[in-house]
C-alpha positions in Angstrom: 29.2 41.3 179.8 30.0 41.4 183.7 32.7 43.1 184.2 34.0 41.8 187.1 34.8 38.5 185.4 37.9 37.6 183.2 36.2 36.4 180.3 33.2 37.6 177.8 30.2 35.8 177.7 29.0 34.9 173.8 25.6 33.6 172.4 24.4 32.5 169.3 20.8 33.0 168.3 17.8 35.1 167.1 15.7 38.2 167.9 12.0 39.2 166.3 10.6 42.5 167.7 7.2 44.0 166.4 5.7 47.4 167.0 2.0 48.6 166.3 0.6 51.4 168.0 -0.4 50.4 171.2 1.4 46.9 171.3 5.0 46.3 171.0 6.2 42.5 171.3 10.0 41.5 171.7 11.2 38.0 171.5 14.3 36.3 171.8 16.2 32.6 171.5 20.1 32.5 172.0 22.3 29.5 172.9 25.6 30.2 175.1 29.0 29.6 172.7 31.8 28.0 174.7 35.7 29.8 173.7 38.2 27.4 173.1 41.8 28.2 172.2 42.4 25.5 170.6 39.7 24.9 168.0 36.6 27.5 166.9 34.1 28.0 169.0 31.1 25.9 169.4 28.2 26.4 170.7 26.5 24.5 173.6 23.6 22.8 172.4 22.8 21.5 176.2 21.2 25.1 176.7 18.9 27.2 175.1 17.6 30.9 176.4 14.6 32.3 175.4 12.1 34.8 176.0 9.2 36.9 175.3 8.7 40.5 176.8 5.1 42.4 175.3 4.2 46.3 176.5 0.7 47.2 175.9 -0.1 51.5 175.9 -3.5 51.7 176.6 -3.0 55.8 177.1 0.4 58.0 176.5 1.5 58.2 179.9 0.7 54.5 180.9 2.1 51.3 179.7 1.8 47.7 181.2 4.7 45.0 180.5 4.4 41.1 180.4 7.0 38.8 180.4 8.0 34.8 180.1 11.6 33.8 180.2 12.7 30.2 179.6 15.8 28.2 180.3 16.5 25.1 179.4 19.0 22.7 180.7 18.8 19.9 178.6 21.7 18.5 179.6 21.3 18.5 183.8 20.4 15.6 185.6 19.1 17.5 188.6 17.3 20.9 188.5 17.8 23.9 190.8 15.3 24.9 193.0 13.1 28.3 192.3 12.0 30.3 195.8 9.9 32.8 196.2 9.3 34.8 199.4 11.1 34.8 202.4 13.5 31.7 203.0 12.0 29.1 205.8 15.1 28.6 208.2 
């Protein structure tokens, strides 16, 4: 939760995580649920979250980390733009 915002934000969704001895895997796929007074809360089926983090330990004191984190916007007609490096102004 951000706590410099007036309301919580709540998901809906599911979490697998695996350990072995030199591998651990975590993944993840939630949906946002939208509060309304009025009725119960639903959630919004135009966005879905997911991810997948892995750590591999090839010694004790060393450990490498891959990630892929998806959002999807089902529901928007135009896409936001990803940048990377310094902005060209």
């Amino acid at each position: 939760a951000l706590d410099w915002v007036a309301t919580r934000r709540t998901f809906q969704g599911v979490k697998a995580f695996w350990q072995g001895d030199c591998v651990s895997i975590d993944a993840f796929c939630v949906q946002p649920v939208v509060p309304d007074r009025d009725r119960f809360d639903s959630v919004d089926n135009n966005v879905i979250f997911s991810g997948l983090w892995a750590t591999f330990r090839p010694c004790k004191d060393q450990a490498i980390d891959a990630y892929f984190l998806d959002l999807d916007r089902a529901g928007d007609a135009v896409q936001g733009r990803f940048r990377r490096g310094p902005a060209n102004i």
